[in-house]
RONULO-395230 format. One line per 2 residues: number of its first residue (from 1); for each residue x, y, z of C-alpha. Coordinates in nm, 2 decimals, padded with zeros to 4 digits. Layout:
<rs>
NUM	X Y Z; ...
</rs>
This chain:
<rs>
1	09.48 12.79 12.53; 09.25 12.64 12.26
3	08.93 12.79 12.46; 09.11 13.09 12.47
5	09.21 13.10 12.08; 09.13 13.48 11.92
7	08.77 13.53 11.77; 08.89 13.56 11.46
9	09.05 13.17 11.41; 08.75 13.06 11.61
11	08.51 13.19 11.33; 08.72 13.05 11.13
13	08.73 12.70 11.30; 08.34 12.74 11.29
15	08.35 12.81 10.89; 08.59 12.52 10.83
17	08.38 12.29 11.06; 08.07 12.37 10.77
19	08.38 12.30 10.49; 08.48 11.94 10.66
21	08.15 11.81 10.67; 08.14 11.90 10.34
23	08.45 11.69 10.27; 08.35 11.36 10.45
25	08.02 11.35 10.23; 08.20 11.48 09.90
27	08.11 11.21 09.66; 07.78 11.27 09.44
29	07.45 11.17 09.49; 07.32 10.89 09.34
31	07.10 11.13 09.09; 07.39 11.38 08.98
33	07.51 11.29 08.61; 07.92 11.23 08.70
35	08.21 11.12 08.51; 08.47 10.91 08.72
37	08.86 10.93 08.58; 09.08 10.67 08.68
39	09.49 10.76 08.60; 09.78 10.62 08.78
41	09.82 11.00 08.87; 09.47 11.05 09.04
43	09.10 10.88 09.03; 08.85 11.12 09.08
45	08.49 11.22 08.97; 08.35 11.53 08.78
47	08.03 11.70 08.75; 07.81 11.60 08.39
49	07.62 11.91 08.27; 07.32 11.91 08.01
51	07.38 12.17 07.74; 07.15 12.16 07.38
53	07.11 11.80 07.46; 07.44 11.69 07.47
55	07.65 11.60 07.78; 07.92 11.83 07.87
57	08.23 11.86 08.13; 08.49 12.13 08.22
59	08.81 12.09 08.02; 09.02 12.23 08.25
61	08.88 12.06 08.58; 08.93 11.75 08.36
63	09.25 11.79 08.32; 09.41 12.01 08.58
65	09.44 11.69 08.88; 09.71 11.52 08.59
67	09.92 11.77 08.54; 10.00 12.15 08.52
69	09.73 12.33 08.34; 09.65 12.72 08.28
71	09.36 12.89 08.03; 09.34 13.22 07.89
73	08.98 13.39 07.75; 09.01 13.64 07.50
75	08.65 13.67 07.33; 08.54 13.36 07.22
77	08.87 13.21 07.17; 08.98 12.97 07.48
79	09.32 12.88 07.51; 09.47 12.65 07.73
81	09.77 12.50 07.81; 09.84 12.16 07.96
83	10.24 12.11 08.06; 10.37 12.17 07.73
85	10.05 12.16 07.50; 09.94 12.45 07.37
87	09.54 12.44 07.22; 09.29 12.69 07.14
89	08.93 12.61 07.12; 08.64 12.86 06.97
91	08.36 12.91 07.14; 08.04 12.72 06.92
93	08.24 12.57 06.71; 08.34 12.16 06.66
95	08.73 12.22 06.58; 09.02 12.29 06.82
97	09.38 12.33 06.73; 09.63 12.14 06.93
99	09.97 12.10 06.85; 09.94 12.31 06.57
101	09.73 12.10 06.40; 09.30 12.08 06.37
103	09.13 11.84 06.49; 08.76 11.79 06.46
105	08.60 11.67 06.81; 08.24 11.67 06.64
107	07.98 11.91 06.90; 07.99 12.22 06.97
109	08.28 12.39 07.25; 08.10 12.62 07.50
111	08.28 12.91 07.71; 08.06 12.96 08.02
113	08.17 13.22 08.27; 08.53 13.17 08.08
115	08.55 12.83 08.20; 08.53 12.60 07.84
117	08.34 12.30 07.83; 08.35 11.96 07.57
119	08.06 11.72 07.49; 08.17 11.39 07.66
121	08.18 11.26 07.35; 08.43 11.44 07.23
123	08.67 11.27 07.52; 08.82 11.00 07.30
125	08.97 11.26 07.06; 09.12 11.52 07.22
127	09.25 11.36 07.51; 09.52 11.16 07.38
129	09.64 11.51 07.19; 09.68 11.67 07.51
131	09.79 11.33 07.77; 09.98 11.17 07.46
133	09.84 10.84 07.62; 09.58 10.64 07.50
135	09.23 10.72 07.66; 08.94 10.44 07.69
137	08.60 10.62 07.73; 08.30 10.43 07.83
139	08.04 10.68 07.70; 07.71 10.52 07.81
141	07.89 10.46 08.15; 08.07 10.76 08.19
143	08.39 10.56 08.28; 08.71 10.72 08.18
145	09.03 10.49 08.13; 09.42 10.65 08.10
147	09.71 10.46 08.06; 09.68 10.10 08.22
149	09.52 10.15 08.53; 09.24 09.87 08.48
151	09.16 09.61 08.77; 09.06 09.30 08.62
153	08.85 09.03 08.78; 08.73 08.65 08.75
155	08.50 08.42 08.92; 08.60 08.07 09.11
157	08.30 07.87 09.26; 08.32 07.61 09.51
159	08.04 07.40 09.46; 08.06 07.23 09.86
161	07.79 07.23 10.03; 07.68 07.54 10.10
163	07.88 07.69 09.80; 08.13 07.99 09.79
165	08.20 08.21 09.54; 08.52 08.40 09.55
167	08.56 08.71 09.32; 08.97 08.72 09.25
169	09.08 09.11 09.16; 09.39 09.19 08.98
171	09.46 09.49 09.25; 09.31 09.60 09.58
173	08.99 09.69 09.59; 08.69 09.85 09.85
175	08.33 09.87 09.76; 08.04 09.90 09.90
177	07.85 09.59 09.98; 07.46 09.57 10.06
179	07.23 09.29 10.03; 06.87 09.30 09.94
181	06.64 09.01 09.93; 06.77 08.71 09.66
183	07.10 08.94 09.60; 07.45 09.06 09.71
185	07.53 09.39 09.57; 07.90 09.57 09.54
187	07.95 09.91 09.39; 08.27 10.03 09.29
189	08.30 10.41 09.30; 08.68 10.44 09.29
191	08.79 10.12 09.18; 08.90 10.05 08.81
193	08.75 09.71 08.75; 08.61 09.61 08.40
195	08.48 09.30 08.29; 08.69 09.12 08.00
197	08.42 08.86 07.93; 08.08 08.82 07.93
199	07.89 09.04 08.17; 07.71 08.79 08.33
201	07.76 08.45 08.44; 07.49 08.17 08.51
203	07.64 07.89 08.76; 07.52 07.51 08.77
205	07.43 07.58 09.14; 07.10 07.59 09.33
207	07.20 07.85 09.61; 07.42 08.09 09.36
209	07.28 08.14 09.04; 07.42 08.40 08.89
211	07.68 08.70 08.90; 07.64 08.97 08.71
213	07.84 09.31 08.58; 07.74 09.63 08.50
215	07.83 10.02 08.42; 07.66 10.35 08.50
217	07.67 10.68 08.59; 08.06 10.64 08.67
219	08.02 10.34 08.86; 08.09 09.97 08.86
221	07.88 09.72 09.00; 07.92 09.36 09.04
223	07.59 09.10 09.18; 07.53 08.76 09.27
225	07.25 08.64 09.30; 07.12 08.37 09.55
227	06.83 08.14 09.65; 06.94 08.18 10.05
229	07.09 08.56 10.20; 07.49 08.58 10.14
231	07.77 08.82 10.34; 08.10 08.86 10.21
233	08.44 08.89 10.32; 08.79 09.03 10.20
235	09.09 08.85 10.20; 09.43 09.01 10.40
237	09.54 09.19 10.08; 09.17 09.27 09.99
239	09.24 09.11 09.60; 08.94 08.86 09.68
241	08.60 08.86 09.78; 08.44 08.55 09.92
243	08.07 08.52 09.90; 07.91 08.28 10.12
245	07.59 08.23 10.27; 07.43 08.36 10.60
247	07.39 07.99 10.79; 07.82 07.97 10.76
249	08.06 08.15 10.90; 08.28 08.21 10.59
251	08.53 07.98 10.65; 08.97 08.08 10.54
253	08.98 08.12 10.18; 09.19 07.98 09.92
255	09.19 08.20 09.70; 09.37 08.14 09.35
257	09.63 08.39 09.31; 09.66 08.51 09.66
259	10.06 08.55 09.82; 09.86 08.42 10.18
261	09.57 08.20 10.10; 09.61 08.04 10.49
263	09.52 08.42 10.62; 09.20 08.49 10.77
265	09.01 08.74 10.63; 09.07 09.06 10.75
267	08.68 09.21 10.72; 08.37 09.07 10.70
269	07.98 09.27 10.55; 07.67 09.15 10.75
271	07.38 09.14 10.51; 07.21 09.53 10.48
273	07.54 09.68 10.65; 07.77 09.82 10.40
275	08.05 09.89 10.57; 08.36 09.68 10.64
277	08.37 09.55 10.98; 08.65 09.64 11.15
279	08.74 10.01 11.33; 08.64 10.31 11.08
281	08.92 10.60 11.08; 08.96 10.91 10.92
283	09.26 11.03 10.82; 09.30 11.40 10.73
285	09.54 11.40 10.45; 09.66 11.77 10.38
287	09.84 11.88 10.07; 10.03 12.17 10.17
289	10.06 12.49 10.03; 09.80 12.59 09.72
291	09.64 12.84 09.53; 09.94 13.17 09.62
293	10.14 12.99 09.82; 10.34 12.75 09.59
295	10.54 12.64 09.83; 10.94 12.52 09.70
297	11.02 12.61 09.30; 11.12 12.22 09.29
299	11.21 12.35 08.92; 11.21 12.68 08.69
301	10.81 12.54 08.63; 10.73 12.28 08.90
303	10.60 12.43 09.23; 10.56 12.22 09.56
305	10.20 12.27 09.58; 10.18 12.06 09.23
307	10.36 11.74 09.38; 10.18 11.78 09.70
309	09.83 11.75 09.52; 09.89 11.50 09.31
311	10.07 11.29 09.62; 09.75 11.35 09.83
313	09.54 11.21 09.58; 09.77 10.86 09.55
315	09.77 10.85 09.93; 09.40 10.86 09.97
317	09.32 10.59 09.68; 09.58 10.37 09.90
319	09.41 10.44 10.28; 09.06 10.38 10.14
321	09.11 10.07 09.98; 09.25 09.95 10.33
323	08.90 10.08 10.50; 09.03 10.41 10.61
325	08.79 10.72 10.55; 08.96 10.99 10.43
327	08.94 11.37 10.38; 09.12 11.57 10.13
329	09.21 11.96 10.29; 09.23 12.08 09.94
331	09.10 11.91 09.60; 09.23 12.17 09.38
333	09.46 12.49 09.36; 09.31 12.64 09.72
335	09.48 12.79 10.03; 09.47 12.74 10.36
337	09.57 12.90 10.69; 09.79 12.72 10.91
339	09.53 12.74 11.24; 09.24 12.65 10.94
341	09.40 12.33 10.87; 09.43 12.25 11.19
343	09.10 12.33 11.29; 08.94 12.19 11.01
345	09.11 11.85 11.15; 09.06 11.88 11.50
347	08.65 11.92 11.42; 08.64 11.64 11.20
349	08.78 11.42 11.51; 08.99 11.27 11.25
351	09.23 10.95 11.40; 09.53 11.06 11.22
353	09.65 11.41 11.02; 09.93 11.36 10.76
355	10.10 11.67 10.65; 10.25 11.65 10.26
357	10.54 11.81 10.13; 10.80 11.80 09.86
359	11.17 11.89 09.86; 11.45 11.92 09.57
361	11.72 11.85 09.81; 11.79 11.52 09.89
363	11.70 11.22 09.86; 11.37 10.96 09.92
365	11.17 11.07 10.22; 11.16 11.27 10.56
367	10.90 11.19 10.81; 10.81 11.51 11.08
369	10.70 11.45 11.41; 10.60 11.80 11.59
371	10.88 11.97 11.84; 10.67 12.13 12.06
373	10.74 12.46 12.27; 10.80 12.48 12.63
375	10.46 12.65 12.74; 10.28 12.67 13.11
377	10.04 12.36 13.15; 09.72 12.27 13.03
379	09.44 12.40 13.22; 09.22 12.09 13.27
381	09.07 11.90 12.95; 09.20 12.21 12.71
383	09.56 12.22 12.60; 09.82 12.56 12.47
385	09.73 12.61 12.12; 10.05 12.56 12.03
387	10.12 12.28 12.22; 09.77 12.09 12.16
389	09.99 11.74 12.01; 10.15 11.70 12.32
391	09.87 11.41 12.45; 09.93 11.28 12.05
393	10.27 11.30 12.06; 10.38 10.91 12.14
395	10.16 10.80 11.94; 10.26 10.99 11.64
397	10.64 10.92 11.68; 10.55 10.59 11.65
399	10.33 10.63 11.32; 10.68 10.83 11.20
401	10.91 10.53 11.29; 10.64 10.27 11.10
403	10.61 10.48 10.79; 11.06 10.50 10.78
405	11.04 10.10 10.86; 10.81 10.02 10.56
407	10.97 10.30 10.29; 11.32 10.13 10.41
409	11.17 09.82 10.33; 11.13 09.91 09.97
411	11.42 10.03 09.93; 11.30 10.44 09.97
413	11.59 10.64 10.15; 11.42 10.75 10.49
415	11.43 10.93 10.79; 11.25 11.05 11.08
417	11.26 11.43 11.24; 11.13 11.62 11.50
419	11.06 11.99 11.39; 10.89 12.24 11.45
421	10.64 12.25 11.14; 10.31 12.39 11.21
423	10.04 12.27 11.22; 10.14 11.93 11.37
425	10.17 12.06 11.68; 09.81 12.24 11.66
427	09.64 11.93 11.61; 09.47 11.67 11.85
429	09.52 11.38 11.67; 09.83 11.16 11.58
431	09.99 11.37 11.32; 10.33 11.33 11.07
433	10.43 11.50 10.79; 10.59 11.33 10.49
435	10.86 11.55 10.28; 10.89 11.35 09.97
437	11.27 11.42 09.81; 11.43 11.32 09.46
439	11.45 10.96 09.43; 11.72 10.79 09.18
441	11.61 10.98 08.84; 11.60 11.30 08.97
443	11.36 11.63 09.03; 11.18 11.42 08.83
445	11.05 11.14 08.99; 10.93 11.38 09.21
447	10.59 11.38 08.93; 10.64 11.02 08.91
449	10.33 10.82 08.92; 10.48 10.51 09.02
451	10.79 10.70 09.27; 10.46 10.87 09.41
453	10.29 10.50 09.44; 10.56 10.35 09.63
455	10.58 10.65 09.85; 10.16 10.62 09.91
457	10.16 10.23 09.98; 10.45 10.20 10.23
459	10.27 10.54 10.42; 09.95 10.35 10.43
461	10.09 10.02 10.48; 10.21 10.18 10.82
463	09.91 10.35 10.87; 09.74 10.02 10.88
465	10.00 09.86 11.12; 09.95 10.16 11.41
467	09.57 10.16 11.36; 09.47 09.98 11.70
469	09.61 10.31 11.86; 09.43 10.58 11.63
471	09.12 10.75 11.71; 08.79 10.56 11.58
473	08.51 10.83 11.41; 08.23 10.87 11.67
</rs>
């Protein structure tokens, strides 16, 4: 029963409830120095520390969420290798070899506790040597660019009376909107947005005035500014903002560039609440396997818990930006227990758990729903341990059968399984779990950035479709 689960996993359950409320308030403060990298492999932020002046990050943690990545420390020589790079980096001094050949990166490298650190500055030469892509670096902003992963944006006013301003984005989007008084403010902490004109625009308007961009401390922000308070509201595929003021009800868009400019929007931002308005769920997405357990050799060098990271991370960018929180069971190369990940769910009264795995055999995609055992029954409000889905269950087959319907409709080879795979059927939650398999290139698509995308968007698409039945965070 799970009041009746050994002392051991329920100290454990305590110690992961301490680690998920760590995870659902993650991101940095507003006065830690952070770099934010944006890839079509992963977007993610990284500690900035102050060394002799200069401002430094950790090579390896840079690198190690876009690819496979190991370092060796052998006095004050650092060597590291990233897939098939091969570098070595002296501790104090400005030049590196990589490739076989000396590059000059300009300050210092540092080896702290054998982990090796780079001036920031030094970003826009060595990481094309190791990525073998071009890498845009906005210094001053800490903004990181690889390969093209840039949202753009542009402004269309509607000068009726009152006006509207709609913000058109080149991809979805979900920041964090707040007003203050003569001002509508949006942050973009995971977003990839960049201006390609001027950062601020004056209009010939006597309620909007002005919008404006700017850059810091890994973030984006965009603000208009107004003579009368403004709210904003997405459109259905969240590519457009509409600002209007407070005294209208934002009326239906028609937003240039949109495939549905007839649909209502699907959210709406009351001024000081900066939040979307519609139900908040958190999805638990778990990357299986890590740090010992590798999980499948996919290849001779590719290891399950690899694809499963890198899959997590797509699947996350894609839930947020359709108002989902989410939580991340592992951010790097760590292990958990079965009965941990489940706990560490089941605390976080998350509304959904999906399970991530990778195969070599086959092809396209496998979606899990839990086979539970035949056990006695449930003793009032507590469940068997190992039968704790079983209220779930229903509603999870039917996030399985969404998430097969929407990778069919893009064409991804799929099918849905019962099995019994713990820990879905320790979990309280709606829960699945996703085997990604070879799609038409091979073991190889399986590290696919795009394959991956696909995979995330029709997953979350589905998501999205079922969320009336999920579980809303208290």
């Amino acid at each position: 029963m799970l009041a009746e689960v050994p002392s051991t996993t329920t100290k454990k359950a305590l110690a992961i409830l301490l680690a998920s409320v760590s995870l659902l308030s993650a991101a940095p403060s507003a006065d830690e120095k952070h770099i934010s990298v944006y890839s079509p492999v992963a977007i993610y932020t990284l500690p900035v520390l102050e060394r002799a002046g200069h401002e430094y990050v950790g090579l390896l943690e840079l690198l190690e969420p876009l690819g496979r990545v190991s370092t060796r420390t052998d006095g004050r020589r650092w060597n590291l290798r990233y897939n098939a790079v091969e570098a070595e980096f002296v501790a104090g001094k400005t030049r590196a070899t990589i490739r076989g050949r000396i590059f000059d990166f300009g300050s210092p490298f540092l080896i702290e506790n054998s982990r090796g650190l780079v001036a920031l500055s030094a970003l826009g030469v060595l990481l094309p040597r190791f990525l073998g892509t071009p890498a845009d670096f906005h210094e001053s902003a800490r903004r990181l660019f690889i390969g093209d992963i840039r949202t753009q944006f542009s402004f269309q006013l509607d000068a009726s009376n009152p006006p509207r301003l709609v913000l058109n984005f080149s991809a979805p989007v979900n920041p964090t909107i707040s007003t203050e008084p003569g001002k509508l403010r949006m942050v973009f902490k995971r977003d990839p947005i960049v201006s390609s004109g001027s950062p601020s625009i004056s209009f010939d308007n006597q309620v909007i005035t002005q919008a404006g961009y700017s850059e810091s401390n890994g973030d984006a922000e965009l603000d208009v500014a107004a003579t009368q308070p403004l709210m904003a509201s997405f459109n259905n595929d969240r590519k457009a903002i509409i600002i209007s003021v407070v005294s209208q009800a934002p009326a239906t868009p028609s937003v240039a560039g949109s495939q549905n400019p007839q649909a209502p929007p699907s959210a709406s931002i009351a001024p000081g609440n900066s939040t979307p308005n519609v139900r908040r769920v958190l999805a638990v997405v778990d990357p299986a396997h890590g740090g010992d357990e590798r999980g499948a050799a996919l290849t001779d060098t590719l290891a399950e818990k690899d694809v499963t990271l890198g899959f997590a991370r797509l699947l996350r960018h894609e839930l947020e930006v359709r108002g989902f929180g989410v939580a991340l069971l592992r951010e790097g190369d760590s292990s958990s227990t079965l009965d941990q990940r489940a706990a560490a769910s089941n605390v976080a009264h998350a509304g959904i758990y999906i399970s991530l795995h990778a195969t070599s055999q086959g092809s396209g995609a496998r979606v899990y729903t839990a086979l539970l055992p035949v056990e006695g029954p449930s003793n009032g409000a507590f469940h068997p341990w190992n039968a704790a889905q079983a209220p779930a269950l229903p509603v999870s087959r039917s996030v399985s059968a969404a998430i097969v319907a929407e990778m069919q409709k893009r064409e991804f080879p799929a099918r849905a399984s019962s099995a019994s795979l713990r820990p879905l059927n320790n979990v309280l939650m709606p829960a699945v779990a996703v085997e990604l398999a070879p799609g038409p290139d091979g073991i190889a698509d399986l590290t696919n950035a795009n394959y991956q995308q696909r995979a995330a968007s029709a997953i979350a698409d589905a998501v999205v479709s079922v969320r009336d039945r999920l579980v809303a965070q208290p």
